[in-house]
PANU-739041 format. One record per residue (C-alpha): residue in three letters; x, y, z. Coordinates in Angstrom, 2 decimals. Layout:
<atoms>
+-------+---------+---------+---------+
| selum |      xx |      yy |      zz |
+-------+---------+---------+---------+
|   ALA |       X |       Y |       Z |
...
+-------+---------+---------+---------+
</atoms>
This chain:
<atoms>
+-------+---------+---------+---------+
| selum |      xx |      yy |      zz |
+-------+---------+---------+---------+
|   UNK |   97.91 |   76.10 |  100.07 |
|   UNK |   93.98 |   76.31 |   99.49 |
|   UNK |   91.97 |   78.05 |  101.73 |
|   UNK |   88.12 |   78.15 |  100.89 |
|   UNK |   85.82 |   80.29 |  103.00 |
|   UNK |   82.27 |   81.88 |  102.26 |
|   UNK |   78.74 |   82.61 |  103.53 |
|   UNK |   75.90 |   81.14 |  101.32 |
|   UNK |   73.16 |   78.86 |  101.17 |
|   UNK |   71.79 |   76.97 |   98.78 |
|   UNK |   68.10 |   75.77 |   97.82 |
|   UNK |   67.52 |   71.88 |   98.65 |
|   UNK |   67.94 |   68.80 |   96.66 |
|   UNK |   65.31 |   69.05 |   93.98 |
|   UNK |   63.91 |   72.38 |   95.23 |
|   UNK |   63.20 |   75.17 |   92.44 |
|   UNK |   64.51 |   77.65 |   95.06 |
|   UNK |   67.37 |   79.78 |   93.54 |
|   UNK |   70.83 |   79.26 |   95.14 |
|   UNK |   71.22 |   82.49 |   97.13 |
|   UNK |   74.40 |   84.23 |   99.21 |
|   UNK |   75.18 |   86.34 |  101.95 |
|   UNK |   77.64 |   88.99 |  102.79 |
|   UNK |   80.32 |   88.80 |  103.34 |
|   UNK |   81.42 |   85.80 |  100.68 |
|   UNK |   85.00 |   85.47 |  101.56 |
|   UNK |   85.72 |   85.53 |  105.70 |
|   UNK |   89.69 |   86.61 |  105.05 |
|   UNK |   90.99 |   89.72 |  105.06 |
|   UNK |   90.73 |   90.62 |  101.27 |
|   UNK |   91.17 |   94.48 |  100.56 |
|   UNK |   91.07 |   96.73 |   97.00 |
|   UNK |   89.80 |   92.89 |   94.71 |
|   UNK |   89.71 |   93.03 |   91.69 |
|   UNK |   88.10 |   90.55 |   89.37 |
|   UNK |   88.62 |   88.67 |   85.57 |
|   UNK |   86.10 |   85.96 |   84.26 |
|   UNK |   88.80 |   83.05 |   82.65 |
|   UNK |   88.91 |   79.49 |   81.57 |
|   UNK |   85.67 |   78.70 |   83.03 |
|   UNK |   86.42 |   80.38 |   86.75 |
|   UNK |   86.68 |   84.06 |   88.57 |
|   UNK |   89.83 |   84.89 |   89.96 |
|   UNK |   90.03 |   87.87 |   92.58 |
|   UNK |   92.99 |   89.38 |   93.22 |
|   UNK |   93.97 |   91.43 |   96.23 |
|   UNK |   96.17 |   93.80 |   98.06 |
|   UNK |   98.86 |   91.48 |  100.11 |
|   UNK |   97.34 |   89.98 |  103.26 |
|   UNK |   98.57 |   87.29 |  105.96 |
|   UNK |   97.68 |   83.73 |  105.75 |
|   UNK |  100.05 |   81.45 |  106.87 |
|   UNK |  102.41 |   83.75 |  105.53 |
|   UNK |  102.20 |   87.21 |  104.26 |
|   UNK |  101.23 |   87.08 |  100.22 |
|   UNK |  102.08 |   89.75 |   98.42 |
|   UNK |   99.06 |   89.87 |   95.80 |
|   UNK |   97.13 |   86.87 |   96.80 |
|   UNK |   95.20 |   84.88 |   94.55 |
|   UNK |   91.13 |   84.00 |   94.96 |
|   UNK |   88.92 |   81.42 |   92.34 |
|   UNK |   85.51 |   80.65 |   92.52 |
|   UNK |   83.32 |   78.88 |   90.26 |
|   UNK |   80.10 |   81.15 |   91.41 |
|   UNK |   81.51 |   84.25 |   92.47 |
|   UNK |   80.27 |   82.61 |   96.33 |
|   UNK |   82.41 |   80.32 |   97.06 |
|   UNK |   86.47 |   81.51 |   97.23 |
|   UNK |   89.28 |   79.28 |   98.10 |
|   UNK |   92.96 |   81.07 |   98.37 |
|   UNK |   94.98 |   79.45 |   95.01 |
|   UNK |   98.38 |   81.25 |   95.02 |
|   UNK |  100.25 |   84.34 |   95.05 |
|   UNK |  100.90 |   86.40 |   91.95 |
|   UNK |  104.15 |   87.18 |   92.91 |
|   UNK |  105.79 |   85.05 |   95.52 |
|   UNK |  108.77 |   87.48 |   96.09 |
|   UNK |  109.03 |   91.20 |   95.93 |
|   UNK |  109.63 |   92.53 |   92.28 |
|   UNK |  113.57 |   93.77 |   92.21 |
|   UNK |  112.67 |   97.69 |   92.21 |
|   UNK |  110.04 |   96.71 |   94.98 |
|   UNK |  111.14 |   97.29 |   98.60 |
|   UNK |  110.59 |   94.12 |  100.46 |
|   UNK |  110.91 |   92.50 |  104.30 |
|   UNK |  108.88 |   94.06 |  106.75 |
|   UNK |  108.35 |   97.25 |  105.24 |
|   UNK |  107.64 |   96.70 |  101.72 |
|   UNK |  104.53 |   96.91 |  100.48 |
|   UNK |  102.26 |   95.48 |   96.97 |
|   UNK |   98.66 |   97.28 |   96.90 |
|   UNK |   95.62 |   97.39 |   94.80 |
|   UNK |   96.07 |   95.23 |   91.99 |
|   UNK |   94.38 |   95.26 |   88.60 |
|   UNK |   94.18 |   92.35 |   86.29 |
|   UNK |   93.19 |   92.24 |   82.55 |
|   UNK |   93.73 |   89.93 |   79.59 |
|   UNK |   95.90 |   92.24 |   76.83 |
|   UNK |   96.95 |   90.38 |   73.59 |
|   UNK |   96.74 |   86.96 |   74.92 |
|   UNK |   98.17 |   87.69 |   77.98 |
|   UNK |   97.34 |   88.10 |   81.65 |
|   UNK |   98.72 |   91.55 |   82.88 |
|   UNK |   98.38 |   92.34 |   87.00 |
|   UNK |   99.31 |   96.18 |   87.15 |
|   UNK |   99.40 |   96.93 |   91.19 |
|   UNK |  101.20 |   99.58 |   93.38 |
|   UNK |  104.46 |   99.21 |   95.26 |
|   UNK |  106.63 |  100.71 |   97.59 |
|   UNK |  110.11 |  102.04 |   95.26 |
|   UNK |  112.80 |  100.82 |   97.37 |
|   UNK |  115.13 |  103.45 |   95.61 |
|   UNK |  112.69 |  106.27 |   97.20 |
|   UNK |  109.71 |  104.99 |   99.38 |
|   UNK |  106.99 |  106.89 |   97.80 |
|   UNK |  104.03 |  104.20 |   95.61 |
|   UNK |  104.96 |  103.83 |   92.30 |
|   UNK |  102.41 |  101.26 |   89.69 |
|   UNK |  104.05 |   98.05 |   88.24 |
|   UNK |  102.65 |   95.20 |   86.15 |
|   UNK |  103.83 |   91.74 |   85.23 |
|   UNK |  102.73 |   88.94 |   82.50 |
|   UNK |  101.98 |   85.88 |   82.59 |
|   UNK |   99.67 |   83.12 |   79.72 |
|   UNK |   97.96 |   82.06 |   82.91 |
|   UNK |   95.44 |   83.82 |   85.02 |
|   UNK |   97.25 |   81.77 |   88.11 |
|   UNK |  100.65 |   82.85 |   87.27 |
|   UNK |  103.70 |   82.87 |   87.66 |
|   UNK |  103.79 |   86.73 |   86.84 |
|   UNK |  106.70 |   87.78 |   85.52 |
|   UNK |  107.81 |   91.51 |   86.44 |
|   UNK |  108.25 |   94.50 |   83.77 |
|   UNK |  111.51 |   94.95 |   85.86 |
|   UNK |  110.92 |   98.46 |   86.97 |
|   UNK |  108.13 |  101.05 |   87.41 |
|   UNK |  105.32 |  101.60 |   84.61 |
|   UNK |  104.34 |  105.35 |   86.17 |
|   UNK |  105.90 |  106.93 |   89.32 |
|   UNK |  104.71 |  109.98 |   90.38 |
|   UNK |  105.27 |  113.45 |   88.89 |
|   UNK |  107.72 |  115.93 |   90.85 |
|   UNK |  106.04 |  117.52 |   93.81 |
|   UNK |  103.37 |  115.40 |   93.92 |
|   UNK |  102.78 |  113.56 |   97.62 |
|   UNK |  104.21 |  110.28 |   97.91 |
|   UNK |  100.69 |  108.16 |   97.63 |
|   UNK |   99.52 |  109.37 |   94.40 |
|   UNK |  100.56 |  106.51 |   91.55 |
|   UNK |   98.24 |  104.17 |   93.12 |
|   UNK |   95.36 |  101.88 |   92.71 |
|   UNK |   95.89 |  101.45 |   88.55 |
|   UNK |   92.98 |  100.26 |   86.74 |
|   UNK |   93.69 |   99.58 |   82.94 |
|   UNK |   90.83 |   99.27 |   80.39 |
|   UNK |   90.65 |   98.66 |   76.48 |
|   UNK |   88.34 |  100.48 |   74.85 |
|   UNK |   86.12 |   99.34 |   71.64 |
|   UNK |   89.22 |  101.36 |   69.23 |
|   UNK |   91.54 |   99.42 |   70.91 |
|   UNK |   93.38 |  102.28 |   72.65 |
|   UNK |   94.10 |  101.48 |   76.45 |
|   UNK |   94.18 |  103.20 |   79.11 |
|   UNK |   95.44 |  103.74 |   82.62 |
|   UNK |   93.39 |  105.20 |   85.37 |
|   UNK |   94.83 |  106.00 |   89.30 |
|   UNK |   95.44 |  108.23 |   91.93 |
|   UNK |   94.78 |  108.85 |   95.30 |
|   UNK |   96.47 |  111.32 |   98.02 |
|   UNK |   94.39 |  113.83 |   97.81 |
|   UNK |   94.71 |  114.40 |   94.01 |
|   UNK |   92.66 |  113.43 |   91.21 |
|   UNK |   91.98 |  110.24 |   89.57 |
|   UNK |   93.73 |  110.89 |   86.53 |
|   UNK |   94.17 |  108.75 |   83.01 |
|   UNK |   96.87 |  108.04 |   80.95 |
|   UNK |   97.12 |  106.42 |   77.65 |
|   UNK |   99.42 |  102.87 |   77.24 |
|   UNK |  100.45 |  101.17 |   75.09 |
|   UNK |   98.50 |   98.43 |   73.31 |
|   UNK |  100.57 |   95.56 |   75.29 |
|   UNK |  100.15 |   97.35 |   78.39 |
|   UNK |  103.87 |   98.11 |   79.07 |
|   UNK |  104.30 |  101.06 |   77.91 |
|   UNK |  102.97 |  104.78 |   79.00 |
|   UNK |  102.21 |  106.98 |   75.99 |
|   UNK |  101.00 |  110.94 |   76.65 |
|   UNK |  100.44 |  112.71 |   79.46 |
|   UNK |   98.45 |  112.19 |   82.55 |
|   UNK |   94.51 |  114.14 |   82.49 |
|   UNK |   92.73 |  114.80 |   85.69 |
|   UNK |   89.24 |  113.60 |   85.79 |
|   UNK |   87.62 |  113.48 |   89.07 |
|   UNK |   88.69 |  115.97 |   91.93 |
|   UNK |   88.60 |  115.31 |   95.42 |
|   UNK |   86.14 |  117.30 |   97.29 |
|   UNK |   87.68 |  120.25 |   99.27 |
|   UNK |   86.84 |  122.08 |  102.78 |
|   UNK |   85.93 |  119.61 |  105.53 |
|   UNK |   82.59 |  117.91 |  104.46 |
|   UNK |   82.04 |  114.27 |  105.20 |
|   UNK |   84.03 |  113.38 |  101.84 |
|   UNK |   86.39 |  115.31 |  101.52 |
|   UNK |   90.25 |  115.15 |  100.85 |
|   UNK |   90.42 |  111.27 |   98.82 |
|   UNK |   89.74 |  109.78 |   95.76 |
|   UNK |   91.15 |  106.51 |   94.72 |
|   UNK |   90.38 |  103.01 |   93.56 |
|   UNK |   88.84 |  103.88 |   90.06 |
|   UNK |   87.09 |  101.28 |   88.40 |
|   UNK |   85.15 |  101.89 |   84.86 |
|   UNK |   82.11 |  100.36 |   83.34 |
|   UNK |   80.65 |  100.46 |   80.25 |
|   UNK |   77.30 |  100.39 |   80.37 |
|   UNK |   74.46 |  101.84 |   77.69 |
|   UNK |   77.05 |  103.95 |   76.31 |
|   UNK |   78.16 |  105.51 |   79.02 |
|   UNK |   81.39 |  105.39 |   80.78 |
|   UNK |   80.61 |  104.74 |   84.36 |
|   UNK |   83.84 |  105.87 |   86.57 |
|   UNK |   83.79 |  104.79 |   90.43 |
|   UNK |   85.88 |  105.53 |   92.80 |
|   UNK |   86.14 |  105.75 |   96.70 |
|   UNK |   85.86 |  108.82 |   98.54 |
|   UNK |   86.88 |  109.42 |  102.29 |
|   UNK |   88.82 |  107.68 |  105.06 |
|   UNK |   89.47 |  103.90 |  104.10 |
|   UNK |   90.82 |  102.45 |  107.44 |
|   UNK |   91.06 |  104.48 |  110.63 |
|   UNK |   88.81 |  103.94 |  113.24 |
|   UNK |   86.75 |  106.67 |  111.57 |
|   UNK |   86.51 |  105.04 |  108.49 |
|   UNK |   83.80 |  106.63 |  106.11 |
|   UNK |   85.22 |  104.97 |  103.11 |
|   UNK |   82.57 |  104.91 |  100.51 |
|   UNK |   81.90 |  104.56 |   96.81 |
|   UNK |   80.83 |  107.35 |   94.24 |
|   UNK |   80.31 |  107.28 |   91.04 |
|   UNK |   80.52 |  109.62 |   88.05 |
|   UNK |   79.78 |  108.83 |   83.88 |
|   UNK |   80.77 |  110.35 |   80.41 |
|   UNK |   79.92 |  109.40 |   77.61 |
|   UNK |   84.07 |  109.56 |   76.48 |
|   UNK |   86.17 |  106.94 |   78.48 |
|   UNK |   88.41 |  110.67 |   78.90 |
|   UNK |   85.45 |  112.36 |   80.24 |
|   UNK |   84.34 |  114.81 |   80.96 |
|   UNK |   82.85 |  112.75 |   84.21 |
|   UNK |   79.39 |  114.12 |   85.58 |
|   UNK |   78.84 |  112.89 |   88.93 |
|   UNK |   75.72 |  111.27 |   90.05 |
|   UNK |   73.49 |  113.35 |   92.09 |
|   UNK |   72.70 |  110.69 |   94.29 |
|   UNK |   76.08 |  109.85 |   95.22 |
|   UNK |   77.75 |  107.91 |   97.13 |
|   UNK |   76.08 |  104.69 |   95.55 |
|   UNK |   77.60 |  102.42 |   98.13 |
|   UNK |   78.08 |  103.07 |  102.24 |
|   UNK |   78.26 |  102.09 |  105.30 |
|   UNK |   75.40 |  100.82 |  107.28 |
|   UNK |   74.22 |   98.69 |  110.53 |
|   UNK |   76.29 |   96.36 |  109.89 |
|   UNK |   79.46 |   96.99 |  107.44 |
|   UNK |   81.57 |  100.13 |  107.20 |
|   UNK |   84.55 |  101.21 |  105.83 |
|   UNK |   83.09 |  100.58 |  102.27 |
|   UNK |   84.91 |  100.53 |   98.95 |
|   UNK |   88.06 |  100.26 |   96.47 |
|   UNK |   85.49 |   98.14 |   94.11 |
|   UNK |   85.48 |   96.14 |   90.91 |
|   UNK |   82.59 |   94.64 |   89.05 |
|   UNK |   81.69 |   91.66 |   86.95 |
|   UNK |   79.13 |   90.52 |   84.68 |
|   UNK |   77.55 |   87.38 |   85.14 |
|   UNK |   76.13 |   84.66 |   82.59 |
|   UNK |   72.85 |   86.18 |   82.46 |
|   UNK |   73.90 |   89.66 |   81.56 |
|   UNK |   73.88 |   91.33 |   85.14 |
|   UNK |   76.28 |   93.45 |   86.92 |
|   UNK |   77.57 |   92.88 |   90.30 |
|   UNK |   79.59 |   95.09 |   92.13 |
|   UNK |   82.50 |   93.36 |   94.27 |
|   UNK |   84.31 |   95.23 |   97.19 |
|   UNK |   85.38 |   95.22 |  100.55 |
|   UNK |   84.03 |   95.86 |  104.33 |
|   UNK |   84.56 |   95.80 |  107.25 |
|   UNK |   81.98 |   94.12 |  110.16 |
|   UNK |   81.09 |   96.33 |  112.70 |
|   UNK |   81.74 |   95.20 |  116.46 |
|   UNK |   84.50 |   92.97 |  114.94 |
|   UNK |   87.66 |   92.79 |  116.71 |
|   UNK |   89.97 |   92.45 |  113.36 |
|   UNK |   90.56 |   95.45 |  111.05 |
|   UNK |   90.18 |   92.72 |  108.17 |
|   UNK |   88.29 |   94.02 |  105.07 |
|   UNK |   86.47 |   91.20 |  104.04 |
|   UNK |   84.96 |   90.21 |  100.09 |
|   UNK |   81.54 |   91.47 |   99.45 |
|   UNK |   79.50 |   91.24 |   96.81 |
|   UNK |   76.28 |   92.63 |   95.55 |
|   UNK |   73.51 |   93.05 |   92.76 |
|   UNK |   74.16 |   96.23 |   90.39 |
|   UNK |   70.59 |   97.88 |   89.61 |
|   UNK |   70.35 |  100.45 |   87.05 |
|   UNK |   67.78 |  102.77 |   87.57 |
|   UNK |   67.62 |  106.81 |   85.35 |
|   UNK |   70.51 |  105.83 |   83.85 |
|   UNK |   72.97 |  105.19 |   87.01 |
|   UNK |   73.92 |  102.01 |   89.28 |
|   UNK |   71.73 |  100.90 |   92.23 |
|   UNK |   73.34 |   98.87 |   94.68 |
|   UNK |   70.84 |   97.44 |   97.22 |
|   UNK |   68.35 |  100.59 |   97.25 |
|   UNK |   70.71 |  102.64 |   98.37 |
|   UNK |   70.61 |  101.12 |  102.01 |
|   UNK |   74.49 |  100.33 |  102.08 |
|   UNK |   75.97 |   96.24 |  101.35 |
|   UNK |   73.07 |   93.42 |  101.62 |
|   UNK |   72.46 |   92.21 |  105.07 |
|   UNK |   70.36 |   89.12 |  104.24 |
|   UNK |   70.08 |   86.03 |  101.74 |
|   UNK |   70.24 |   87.12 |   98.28 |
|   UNK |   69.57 |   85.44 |   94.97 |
|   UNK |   73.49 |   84.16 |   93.84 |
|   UNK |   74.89 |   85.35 |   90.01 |
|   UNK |   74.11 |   83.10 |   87.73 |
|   UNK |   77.34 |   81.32 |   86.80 |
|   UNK |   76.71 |   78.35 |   84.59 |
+-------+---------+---------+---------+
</atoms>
């Protein structure tokens, strides 16, 4: 099944105008993407959503990070430690290319217990077929709430160690070495970044980490506040160090990313960097006045400005034609 749905526009025939975009630039539910550069293509990957049928981790490519079309799903039927039907449920995914290798970590429901645990499966192609580990990577530590091995992001780092980051539930993002084929968990879990206590506007969530190196720096975001009730302040942060296991300073001028006048419920990103060396920062929203709850694909221009991301000024996901990546 293909599906291929964005907003953009493109200069004329002949014209010197730069192709340009507008949010959002996939018109499907897409929530938590995340994103990998291969053979020539981008391939977004995202928590499971309804098209037809209900994919579990669904499958996006685009040649210009603009223009998405539905390819697949990385795993066509529930992993066997994975509760499925109705009730099961395959979150957040994370891709990266380990040894050769395509590895999708994501978080699912244990059918042994119910509470989010973080799984991954292989595969030599960024389309699949992923093949399952077979049984949990992490689960949650005793006593901890049931929603806190969750939204994994694994990154190598320039001495070849890798790591895994996650949490949410009101605990902290935490990190936790692997292995270097990305199967196995070595160490101990470290806290990094706390969630905010008493009852301020962001208080009581981090999740979806995402790191970027950047000028040295170790650039951890993450989403603070309520992702998806109808009071929805779901928002991105952002915090840097200049050790990939902080410590994490947070930027003063946080949150880098928010709602506005006409998206909310913004977050759970991923970036990429384009052929001409910029960052772009690619998330979901949601439209306001829109009768869905979909989260829809956005994408936007990273800035860096005193040493920390800009995304649009500050003034929340772009509302009008922008200039597109530059992709070939």
């Amino acid at each position: 099944m293909l599906l291929g749905l964005a907003a953009a526009a493109c200069g004329g025939t002949g014209s010197a105008q730069a192709p340009t975009y507008r949010n959002p630039v996939f018109v499907h539910d897409a929530p938590d993407p995340t994103i990998i550069h291969a053979n020539g293509a981008y391939y977004a990957y995202t928590t499971q959503s309804v098209y037809l049928n209900l994919l579990n981790i669904p499958i996006l490519q685009s040649r210009d990070l603009v223009h998405w079309r539905l390819v697949g799903d990385a795993f066509p039927h529930y992993p066997a430690w994975v509760l499925g039907g109705p009730a099961g449920d395959m979150w957040a995914p994370h891709i990266v290319r380990l040894q050769g290798r395509y590895l999708l970590y994501y978080a699912g429901r244990r059918a042994s217990v119910g509470d989010m645990a973080i799984g991954v499966g292989t595969a030599d192609s960024p389309v699949g077929p992923f093949h399952d580990l077979g049984h949990p990577l992490l689960t949650k530590s005793p006593g901890q709430p049931p929603y806190t091995a969750l939204d994994p992001f694994v990154m190598r780092v320039p001495s070849g160690r890798v790591y895994l980051y996650y949490g949410s539930d009101s605990q902290p993002i935490r990190v936790v070495g692997l292995s270097r084929d990305g199967l196995h968990v070595i160490g101990n879990p470290q806290p990094l970044v706390y969630p905010v206590g008493g009852n301020g506007r962001y208080s009581g969530l981090v999740e979806g980490a995402w790191v970027l190196p950047h000028a040295g720096w170790y650039y951890l975001m993450y989403s603070v506040g309520d992702c998806c009730s109808q009071q929805a302040n779901y928002s991105v942060f952002v915090s840097r160090s200049r050790s990939p296991l902080g410590p994490f300073t947070s930027d003063p001028q946080n949150p880098i990313l928010m709602a506005n006048h006409k998206f909310w419920a913004v977050g759970h990103n991923a970036t990429i960097t384009d052929q001409a060396g910029v960052d772009w920062i690619v998330y979901h929203a949601r439209i306001r006045g829109n009768f869905s709850d979909d989260r829809y694909l956005m994408l936007d221009r990273i800035d860096w400005a005193d040493g920390w991301p800009v995304i649009n000024d500050r003034h929340g996901p772009s509302t009008t034609p922008r200039t597109a990546p530059t992709t070939r």
